[in-house]
C-alpha positions in Angstrom: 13.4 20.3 -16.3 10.3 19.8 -13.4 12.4 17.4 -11.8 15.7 19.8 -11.8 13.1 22.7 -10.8 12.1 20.5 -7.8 15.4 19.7 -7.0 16.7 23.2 -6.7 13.6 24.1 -4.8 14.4 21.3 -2.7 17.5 23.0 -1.4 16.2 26.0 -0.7 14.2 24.1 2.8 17.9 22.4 4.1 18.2 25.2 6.7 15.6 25.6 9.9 15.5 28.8 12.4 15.6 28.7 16.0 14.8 25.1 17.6 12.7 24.9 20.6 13.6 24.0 24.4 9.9 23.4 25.7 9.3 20.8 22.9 11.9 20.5 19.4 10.4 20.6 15.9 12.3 19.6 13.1 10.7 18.6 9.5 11.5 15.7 7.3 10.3 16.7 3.3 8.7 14.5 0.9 7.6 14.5 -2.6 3.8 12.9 -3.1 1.7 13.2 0.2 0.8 9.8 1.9 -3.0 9.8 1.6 -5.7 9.5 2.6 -6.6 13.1 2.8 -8.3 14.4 0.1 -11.5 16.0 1.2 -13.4 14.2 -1.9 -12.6 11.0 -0.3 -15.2 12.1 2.5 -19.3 13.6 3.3 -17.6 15.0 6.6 -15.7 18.1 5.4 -17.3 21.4 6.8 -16.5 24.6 5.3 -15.6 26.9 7.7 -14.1 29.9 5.8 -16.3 30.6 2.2 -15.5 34.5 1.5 -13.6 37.4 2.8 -10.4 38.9 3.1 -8.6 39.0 6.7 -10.9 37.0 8.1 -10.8 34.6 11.1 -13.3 32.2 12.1 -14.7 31.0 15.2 -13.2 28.6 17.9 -13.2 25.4 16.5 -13.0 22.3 18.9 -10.5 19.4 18.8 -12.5 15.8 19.2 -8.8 15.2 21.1 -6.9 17.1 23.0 -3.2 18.0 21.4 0.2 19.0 22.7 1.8 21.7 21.1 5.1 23.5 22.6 5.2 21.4 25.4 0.8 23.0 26.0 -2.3 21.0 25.9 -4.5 22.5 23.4 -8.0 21.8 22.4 -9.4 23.5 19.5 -8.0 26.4 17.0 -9.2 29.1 14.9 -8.4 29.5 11.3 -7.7 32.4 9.3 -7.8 32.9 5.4 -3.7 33.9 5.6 -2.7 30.4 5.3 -2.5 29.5 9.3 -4.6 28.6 12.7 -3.5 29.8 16.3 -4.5 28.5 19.2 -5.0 31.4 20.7 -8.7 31.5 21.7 -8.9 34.9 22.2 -7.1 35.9 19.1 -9.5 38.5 17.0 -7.4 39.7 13.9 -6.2 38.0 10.7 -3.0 38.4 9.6 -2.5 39.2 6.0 1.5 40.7 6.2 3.5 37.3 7.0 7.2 38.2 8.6 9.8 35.9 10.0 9.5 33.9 12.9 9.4 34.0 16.0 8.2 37.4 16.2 6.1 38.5 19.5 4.1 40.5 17.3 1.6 38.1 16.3 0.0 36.1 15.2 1.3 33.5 18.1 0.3 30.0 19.3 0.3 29.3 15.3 1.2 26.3 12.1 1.9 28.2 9.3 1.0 25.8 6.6 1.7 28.9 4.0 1.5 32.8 5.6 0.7 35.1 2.6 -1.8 37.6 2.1 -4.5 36.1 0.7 -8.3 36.4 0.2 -11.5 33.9 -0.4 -13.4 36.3 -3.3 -12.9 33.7 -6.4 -14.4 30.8 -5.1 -11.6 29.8 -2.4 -12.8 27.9 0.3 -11.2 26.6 4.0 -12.4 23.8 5.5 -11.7 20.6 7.2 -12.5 17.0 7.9 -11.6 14.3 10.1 -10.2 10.2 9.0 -9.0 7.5 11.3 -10.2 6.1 14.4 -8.9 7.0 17.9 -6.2 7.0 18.9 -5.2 7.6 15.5 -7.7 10.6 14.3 -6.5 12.6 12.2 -8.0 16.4 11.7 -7.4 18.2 8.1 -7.2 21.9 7.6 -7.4 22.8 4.1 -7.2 26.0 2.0 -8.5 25.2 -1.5 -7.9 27.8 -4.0 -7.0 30.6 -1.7 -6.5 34.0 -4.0 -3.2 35.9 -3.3 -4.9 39.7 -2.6 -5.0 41.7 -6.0 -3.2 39.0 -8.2 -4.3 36.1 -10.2 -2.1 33.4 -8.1 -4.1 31.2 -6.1 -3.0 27.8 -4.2 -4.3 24.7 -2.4 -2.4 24.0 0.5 -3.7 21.0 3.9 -2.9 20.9 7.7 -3.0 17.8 9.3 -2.7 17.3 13.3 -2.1 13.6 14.1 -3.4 12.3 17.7 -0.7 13.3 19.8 1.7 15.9 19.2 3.1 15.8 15.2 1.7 17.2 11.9 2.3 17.8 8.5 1.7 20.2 5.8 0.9 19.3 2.0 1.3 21.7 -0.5 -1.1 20.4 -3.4 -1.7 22.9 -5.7 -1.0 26.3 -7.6 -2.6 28.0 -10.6 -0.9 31.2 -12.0 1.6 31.9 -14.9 3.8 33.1 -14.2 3.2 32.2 -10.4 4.4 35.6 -7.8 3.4 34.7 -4.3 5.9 33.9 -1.4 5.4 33.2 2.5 5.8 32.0 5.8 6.2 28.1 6.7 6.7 27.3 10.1 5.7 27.0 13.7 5.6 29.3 16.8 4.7 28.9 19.9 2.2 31.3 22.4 4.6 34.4 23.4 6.2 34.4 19.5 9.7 33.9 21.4 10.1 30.1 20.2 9.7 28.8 16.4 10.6 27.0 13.6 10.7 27.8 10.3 12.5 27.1 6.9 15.2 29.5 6.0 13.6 30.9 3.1 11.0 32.1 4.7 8.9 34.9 5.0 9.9 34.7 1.1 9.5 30.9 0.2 8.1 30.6 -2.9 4.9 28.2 -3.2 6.4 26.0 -6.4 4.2 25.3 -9.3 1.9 22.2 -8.4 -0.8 20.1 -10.4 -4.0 18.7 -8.9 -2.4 15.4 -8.4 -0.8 13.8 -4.9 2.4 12.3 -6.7 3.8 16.1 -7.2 2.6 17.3 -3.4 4.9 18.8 -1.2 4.9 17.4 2.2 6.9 19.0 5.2 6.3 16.8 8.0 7.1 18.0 11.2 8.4 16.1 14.3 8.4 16.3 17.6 12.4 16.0 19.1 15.3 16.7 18.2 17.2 16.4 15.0 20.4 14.8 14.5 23.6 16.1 12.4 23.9 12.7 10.4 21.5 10.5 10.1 20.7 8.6 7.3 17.8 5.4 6.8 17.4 2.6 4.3 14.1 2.9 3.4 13.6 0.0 0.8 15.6 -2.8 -1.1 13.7 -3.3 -4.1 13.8 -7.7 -3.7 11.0 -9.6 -3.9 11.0 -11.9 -0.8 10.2 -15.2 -3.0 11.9 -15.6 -6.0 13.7 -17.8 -8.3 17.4 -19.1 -7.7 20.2 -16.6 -9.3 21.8 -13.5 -9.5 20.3 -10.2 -8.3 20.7 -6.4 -8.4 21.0 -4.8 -5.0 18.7 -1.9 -5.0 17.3 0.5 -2.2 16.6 3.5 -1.3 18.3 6.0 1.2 16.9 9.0 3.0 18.5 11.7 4.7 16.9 12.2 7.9 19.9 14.7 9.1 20.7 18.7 9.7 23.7 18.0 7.1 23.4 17.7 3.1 25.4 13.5 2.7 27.6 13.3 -0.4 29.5 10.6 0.7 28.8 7.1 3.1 29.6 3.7 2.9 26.6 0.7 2.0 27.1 -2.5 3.2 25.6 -5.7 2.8 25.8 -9.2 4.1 24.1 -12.5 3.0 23.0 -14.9 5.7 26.2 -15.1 7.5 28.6 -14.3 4.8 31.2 -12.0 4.4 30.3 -8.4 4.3 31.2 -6.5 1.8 31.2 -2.6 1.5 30.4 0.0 -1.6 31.8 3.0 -1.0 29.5 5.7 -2.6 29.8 9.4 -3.5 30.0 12.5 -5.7 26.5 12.6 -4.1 24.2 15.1 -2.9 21.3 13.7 -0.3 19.8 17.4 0.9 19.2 17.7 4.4 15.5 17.1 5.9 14.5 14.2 3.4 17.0 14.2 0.5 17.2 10.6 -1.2 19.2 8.5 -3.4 18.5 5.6 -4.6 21.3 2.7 -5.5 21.8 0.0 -7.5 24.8 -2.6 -7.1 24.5 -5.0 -10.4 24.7 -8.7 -10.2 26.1 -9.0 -6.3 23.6 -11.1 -4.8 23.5 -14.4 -5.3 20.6 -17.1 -4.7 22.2 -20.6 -6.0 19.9 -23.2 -4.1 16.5 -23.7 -4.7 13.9 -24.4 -2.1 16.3 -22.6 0.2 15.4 -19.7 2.6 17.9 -16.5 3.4 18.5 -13.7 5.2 19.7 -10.3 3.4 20.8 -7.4 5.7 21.9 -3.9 4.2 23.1 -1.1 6.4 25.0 2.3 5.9 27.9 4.0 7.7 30.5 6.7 7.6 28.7 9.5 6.3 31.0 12.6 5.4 33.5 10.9 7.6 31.1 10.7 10.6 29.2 7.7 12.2 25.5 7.8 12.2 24.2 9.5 15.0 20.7 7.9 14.8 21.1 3.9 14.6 17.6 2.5 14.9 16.9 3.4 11.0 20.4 2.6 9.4 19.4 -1.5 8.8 17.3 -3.3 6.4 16.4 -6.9 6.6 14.5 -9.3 4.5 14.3 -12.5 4.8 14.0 -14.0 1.5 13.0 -17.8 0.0 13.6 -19.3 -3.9 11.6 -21.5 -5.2 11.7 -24.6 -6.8 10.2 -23.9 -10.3 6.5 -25.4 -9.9 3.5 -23.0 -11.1 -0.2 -23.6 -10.2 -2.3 -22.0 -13.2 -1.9 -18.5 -13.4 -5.4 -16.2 -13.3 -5.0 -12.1 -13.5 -6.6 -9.6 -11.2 -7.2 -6.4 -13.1 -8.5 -3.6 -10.7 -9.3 -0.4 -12.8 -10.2 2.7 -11.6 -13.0 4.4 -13.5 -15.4 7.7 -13.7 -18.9 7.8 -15.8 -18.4 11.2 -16.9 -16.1 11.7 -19.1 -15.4 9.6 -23.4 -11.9 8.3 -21.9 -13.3 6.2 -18.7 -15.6 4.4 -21.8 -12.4 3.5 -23.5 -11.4 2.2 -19.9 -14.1 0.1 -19.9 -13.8 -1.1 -23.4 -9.7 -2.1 -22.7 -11.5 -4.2 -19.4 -13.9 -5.8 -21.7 -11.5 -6.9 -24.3 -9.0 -8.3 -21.6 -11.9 -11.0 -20.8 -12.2 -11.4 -24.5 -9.0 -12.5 -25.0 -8.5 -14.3 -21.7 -11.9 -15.9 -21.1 -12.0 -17.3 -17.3 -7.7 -16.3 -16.6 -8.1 -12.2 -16.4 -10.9 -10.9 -13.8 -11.7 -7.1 -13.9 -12.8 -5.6 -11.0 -14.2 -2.1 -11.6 -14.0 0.8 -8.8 -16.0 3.8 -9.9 -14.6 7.1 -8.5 -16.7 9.5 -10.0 -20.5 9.7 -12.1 -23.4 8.2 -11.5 -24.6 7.2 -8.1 -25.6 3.7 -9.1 -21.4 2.9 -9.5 -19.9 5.2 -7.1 -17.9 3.3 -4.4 -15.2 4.9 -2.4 -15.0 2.8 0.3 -12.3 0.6 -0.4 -9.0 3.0 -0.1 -7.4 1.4 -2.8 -6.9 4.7 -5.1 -5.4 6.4 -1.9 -3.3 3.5 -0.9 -1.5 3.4 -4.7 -2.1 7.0 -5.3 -4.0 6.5 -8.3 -4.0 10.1 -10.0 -6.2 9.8 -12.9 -9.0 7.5 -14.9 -8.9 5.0 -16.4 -6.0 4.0 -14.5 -5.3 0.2 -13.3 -3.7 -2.6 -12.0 -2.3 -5.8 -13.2 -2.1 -7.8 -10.3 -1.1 -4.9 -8.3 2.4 -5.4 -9.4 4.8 -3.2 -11.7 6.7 -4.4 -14.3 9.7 -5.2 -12.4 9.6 -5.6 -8.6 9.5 -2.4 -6.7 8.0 0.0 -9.7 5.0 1.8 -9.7 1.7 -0.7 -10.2 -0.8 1.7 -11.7 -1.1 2.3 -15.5 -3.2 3.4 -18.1 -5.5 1.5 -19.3 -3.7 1.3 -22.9 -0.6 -1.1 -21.2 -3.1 -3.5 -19.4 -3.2 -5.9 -22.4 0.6 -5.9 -22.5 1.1 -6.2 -18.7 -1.3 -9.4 -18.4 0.5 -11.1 -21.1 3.6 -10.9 -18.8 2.0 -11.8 -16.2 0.2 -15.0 -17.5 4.1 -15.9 -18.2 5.3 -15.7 -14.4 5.0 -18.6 -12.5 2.7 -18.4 -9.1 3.5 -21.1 -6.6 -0.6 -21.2 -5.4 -3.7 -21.6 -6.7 -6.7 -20.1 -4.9 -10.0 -21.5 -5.0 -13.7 -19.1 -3.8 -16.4 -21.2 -2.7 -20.1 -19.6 -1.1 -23.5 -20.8 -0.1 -26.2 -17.9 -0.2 -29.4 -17.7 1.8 -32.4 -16.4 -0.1 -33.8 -15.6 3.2 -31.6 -13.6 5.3 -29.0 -12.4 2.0 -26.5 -14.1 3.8 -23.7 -15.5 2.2 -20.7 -17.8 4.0 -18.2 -19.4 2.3 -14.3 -20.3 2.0 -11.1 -18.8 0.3 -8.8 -22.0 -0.6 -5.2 -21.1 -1.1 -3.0 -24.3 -2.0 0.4 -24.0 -2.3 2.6 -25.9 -4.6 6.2 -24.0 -4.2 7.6 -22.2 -1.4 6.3 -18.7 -0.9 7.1 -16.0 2.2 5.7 -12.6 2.6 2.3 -10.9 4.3 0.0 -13.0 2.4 -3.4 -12.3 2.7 -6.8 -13.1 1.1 -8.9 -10.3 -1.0 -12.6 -10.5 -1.4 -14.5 -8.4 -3.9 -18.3 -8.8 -4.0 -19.1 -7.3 -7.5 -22.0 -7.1 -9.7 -22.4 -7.7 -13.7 -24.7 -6.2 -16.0 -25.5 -2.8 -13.9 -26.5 -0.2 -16.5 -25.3 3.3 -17.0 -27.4 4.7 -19.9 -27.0 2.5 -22.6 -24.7 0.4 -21.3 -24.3 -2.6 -19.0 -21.1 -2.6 -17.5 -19.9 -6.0 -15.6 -17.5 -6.4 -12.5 -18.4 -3.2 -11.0 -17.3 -3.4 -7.0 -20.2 -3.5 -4.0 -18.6 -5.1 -1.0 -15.1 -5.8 0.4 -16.1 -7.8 3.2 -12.2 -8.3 4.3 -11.0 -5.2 3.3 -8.9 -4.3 0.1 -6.6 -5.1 1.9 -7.6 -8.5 3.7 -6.6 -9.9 7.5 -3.8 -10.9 9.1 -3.2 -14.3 10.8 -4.6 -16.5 8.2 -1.5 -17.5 6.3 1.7 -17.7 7.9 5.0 -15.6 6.6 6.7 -18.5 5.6 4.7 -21.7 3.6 5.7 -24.8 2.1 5.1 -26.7 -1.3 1.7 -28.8 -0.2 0.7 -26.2 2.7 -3.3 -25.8 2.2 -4.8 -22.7 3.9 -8.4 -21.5 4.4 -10.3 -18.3 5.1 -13.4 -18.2 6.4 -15.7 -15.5 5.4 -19.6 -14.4 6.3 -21.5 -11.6 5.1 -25.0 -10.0 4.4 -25.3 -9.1 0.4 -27.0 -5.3 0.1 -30.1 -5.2 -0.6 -29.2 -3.6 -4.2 -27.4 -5.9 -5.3 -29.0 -8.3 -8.3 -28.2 -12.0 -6.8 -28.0 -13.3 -10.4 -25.4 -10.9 -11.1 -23.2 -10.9 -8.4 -19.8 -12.5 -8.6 -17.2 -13.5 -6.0 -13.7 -12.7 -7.0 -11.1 -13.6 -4.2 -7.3 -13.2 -4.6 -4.3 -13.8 -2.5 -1.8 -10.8 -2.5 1.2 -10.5 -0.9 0.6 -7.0 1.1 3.3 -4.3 2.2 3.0 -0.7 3.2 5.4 0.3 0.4 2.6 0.3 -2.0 5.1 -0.4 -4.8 6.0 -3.7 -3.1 2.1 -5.4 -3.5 1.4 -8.5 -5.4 -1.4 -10.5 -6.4 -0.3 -14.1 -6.3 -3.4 -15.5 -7.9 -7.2 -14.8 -8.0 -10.3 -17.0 -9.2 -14.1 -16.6 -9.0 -17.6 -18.0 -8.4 -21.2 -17.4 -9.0 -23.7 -17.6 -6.2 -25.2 -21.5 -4.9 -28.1 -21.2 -3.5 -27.5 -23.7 -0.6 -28.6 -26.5 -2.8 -25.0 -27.7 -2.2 -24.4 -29.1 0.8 -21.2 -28.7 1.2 -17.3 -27.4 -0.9 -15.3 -29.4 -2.2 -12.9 -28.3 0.8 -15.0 -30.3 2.9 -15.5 -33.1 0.6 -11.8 -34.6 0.7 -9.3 -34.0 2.8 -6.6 -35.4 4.4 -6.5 -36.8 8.0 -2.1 -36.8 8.2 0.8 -38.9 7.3 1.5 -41.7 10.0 4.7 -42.0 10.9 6.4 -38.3 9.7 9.1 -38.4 10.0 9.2 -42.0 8.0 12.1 -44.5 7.3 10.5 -47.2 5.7 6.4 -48.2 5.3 3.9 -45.5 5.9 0.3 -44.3 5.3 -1.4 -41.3 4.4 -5.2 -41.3 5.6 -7.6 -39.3 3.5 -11.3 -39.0 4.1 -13.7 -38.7 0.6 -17.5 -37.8 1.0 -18.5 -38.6 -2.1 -17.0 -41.5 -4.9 -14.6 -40.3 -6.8 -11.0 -41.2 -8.4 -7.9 -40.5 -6.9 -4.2 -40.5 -7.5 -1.6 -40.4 -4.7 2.1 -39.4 -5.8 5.1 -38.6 -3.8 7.1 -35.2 -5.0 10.7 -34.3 -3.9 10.9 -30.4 -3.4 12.4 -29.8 -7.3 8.8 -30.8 -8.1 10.0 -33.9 -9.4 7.8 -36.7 -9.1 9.8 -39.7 -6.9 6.9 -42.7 -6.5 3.6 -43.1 -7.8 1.6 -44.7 -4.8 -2.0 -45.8 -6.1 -4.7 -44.9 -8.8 -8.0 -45.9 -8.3 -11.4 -44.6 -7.4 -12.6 -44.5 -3.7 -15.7 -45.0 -2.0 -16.8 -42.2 0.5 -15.4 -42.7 3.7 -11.7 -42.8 5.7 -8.9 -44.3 3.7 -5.6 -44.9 3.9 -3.2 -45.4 1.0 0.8 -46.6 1.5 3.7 -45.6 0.9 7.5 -47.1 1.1 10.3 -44.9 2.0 13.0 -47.2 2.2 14.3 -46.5 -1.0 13.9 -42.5 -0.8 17.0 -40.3 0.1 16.4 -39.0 3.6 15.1 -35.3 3.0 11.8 -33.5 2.7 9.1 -34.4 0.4 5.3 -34.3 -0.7 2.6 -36.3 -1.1 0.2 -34.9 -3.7 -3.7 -36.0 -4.4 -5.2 -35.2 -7.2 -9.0 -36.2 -7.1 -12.0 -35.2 -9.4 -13.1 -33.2 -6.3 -10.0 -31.2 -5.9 -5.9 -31.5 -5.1 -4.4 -31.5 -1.6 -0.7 -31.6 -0.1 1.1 -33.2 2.8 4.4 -33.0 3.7 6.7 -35.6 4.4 9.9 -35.8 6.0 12.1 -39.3 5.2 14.4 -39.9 7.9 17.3 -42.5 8.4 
């Protein structure tokens, strides 16, 4: 019944008022506001409206200056009513919201919702600023803004982007049963231009809860807005994955003037055939509408070890071509792989508060994963709310995957099928590690660190080796995170400090596309706070796959280390590796030439890309120094290959091409 309710209020926003010649708005909706903008997540919000009714503040200045209408502008004032002009000289607040345009004022104004409303029961406005320039991004928010003589109060936000667009996000309403309507729109100085959805001045603000997923967002463009258009927005596909049948599965969004009920999907493989799925008896709504698809069993994957190239595209919508083309097409290149699995370790990021009996049972579900999956499953801990002594906010993942409650979590950042929502309470995390300890993972990851007493400094390596094909945005994770920090009674382990690459790690390390045998290292340097207990801290590094859909993340694997004190002198990284493989490509006798700095045993072995192993070359145990161990490839198939080491101080890969 909510969804049908949102649906049908949905509808009513299809329909716009007068477009603009000096500079065209038109509005795209969305359910579930892309964060972050939640005033919590910030110590920079300023209240700038705390009580009153019809009241307006003072001239407020932009840190950038903004076009509006086709006008620079450089600063606002706000008024309790649900709006800001730009009007500087602008004196009255507007409680009785009409139509628009209307020359009588307000004018120069973003209606993020024009009602009559009042700030006597604890509303508040006030904003705050995120991103860095050019990017800034400045929030207006009424929270809790009292509809004059009723119970009905909302929670509505304005956000101007750098540069000309915004977007307003309906987040809340409390009042049963809820009677306020009002004015959503735009207008420019002389109230002779605007924009504004049909229903208005009687738009009814929907009932909301405090949570971002159920946010309504109208974002509003600058241009001019097409009769059909539609985008593929997603194809639900991981872009490594085993060799087989698939599902085709997306998402479309209606970016038109015009409600879609019909249009034609097509798809082609590589450069195959392509084929067409004529769908309707739909409705996409106008402004944002969206369906999403699924085509069973029509992609097929046969060859393992093979890379491919899926392109989906739509057409003939209602009988008309697409009048915006640069958003009909959606490629992914994709790779299968060949079966082999490094051993599979689990990154459990929860998000907890200390204030409340259910974040304890969070912390208890944590505990008991590492109970039953001592040194596979490592919880990392992100405190949202309570004491001071846990609180860390900094690293943007519970805006990123619009965590909405705690304890909340994620198994390796990944739903249960490719494409679904990743966070979940803390009662499926058992469940959702077993399946993941059952997937294969074609790397293993490896976190090595050396740690000055001195200077708190720590430097050190992430190791990712790769023993199947792989292709995506793969990136390293680091979490610095402490054990036994005590909340009252209780000691509570993995709790996060530091993110010295971001939750999100750095580009350019990995490339999109590896091999079975490709070895890849990050480098990483840091200065340990000063509160942080160096007998308790832990390194916990992880390679993820990262997209912006953050439904499409993956952890590939995770491990973690303890502090060394710099007795060591130097990782196991450094202590073998491999100098190349002389000649590559190779037709008959050839070397591989290794370097060991300390004794150890050794065995070299040549794998074909099915993991299968082709040649043992030697076992034996090596003296430090430069060696080189042989290999005959006369009686090989001509075709790609690996040379694997396995040594007591670690395993490496080269790749091998056999020629003839």
């Amino acid at each position: 019944m909510q969804k049908l309710r949102r649906l049908l209020f949905a509808c009513t926003l299809v329909m716009v008022g007068n477009l603009l010649p000096a500079q065209d708005y038109f509005f795209i909706y969305e359910e579930g506001s892309a964060p972050p903008y939640d005033y919590n997540q910030t110590d920079l919000n300023v209240d700038l409206l705390t009580s009153g009714d019809d009241v307006l503040s003072s001239w407020i200045n932009l840190p950038f200056t903004w076009n509006f209408f086709g006008q620079s502008v450089n600063g606002y004032k706000v008024s309790d009513n649900g709006y800001i002009t730009f009007d500087q000289n602008a004196t009255v607040s507007y409680g009785s919201n009409t139509a628009i345009p209307d020359p009588g004022g307000p004018n120069n104004a973003i209606y993020a919702f024009w009602d009559d409303f009042e700030l006597n029961s604890g509303g508040v406005v006030r904003t705050w600023e995120y991103g860095a320039a050019p990017h800034r991004v400045i929030c207006i928010q009424w929270d809790n803004v009292t509809r004059k003589s009723t119970a009905a109060s909302v929670t509505m936000t304005l956000r101007l982007y750098e540069g000309a667009s915004f977007d307003i996000v309906w987040d809340e309403s409390v009042s049963s049963p809820f009677a306020t309507d009002g004015t959503l729109g735009c207008e420019n100085a002389s109230g002779t231009d605007g924009h504004m959805i049909q229903s208005s001045p009687m738009t009814q603000f929907p009932d909301l809860q405090s949570v971002i997923l159920d946010d309504f967002v109208f974002d509003y463009r600058t241009g001019t807005q097409f009769d059909w258009d539609l985008g593929t927005e997603d194809i639900n596909i991981s872009p490594s994955l085993a060799a087989g049948t698939y599902d085709l599965s997306g998402t479309i969004k209606n970016y038109g003037k015009n409600s879609v009920t019909t249009f034609d999907l097509n798809y082609q493989l590589d450069n195959g055939p392509v084929n067409t799925q004529s769908l309707n008896t739909l409705y996409l709504t106008a402004h944002g509408g969206e369906f999403e698809y699924v085509i069973p069993n029509v992609l097929d994957f046969p060859t393992a070890g093979q890379g491919y190239h899926l392109k989906v595209w739509i057409s003939d919508l209602n009988g008309n071509g697409d009048l915006q083309t640069d958003n009909d097409t959606f490629d992914i290149d994709l790779v299968t792989m060949i079966g082999n699995s490094a051993p599979k370790n689990i990154l459990v990021e929860t998000f907890q508060g200390t204030a409340c009996g259910c974040t304890a049972y969070g912390m208890d579900d944590a505990d008991d994963l590492v109970s039953s999956w001592p040194n596979q499953v490592f919880p990392v801990q992100v405190h949202l709310t309570g004491s001071t002594s846990l609180v860390n906010n900094s690293t943007g993942l519970n805006t990123f995957f619009n965590v909405v409650g705690i304890p909340m979590g994620m198994v390796d950042r990944a739903g249960r099928t490719f494409g679904q929502n990743p966070v979940v309470n803390s009662a499926s995390w058992n469940t959702d590690v077993t399946n993941r300890l059952n997937a294969l993972t074609p790397v293993s990851v490896e976190v090595y660190n050396q740690f000055d007493p001195a200077t708190r400094e720590v430097t050190g390596q992430l190791v990712s080796r790769f023993v199947d094909y792989a292709m995506g945005d793969l990136r390293f994770v680091l979490y610095v995170v402490e054990d036994n920090v005590k909340h009252g009674s209780r000691s509570i382990d993995g709790v996060v400090r530091q993110l010295p690459l971001t939750g999100f790690g750095q580009t350019g390390t990995i490339p999109s596309t590896v091999n079975p045998g490709d070895v890849f290292v990050e480098q990483f340097s840091f200065t340990l706070d000063a509160g942080i207990d160096i007998n308790d801290m832990r390194l916990v590094g992880a390679l993820v796959r990262y997209d912006d859909n953050y439904k499409r993340n993956e952890v590939l694997n995770v491990a973690a280390a303890g502090p060394d004190n710099g007795v060591s002198a130097a990782a196991p990284i450094e202590e073998s590796r491999s100098l190349g493989v002389f000649p590559n490509p190779a037709s008959g006798i050839g070397a591989i030439s290794v370097e060991f700095h300390k004794a150890t045993q050794a065995n070299f072995s040549i794998y074909n890309m099915q993991g299968q192993l082709v040649q043992v070359m030697k076992e034996a145990r090596f003296t430090p120094g430069e060696h080189k161990v042989w290999f005959n490839a006369a009686d090989l198939p001509a075709g790609a290959y690996f040379i694997r080491v396995d040594s007591e101080l670690g395993q490496f890969n080269e790749k091998l091409i056999i020629s003839r």
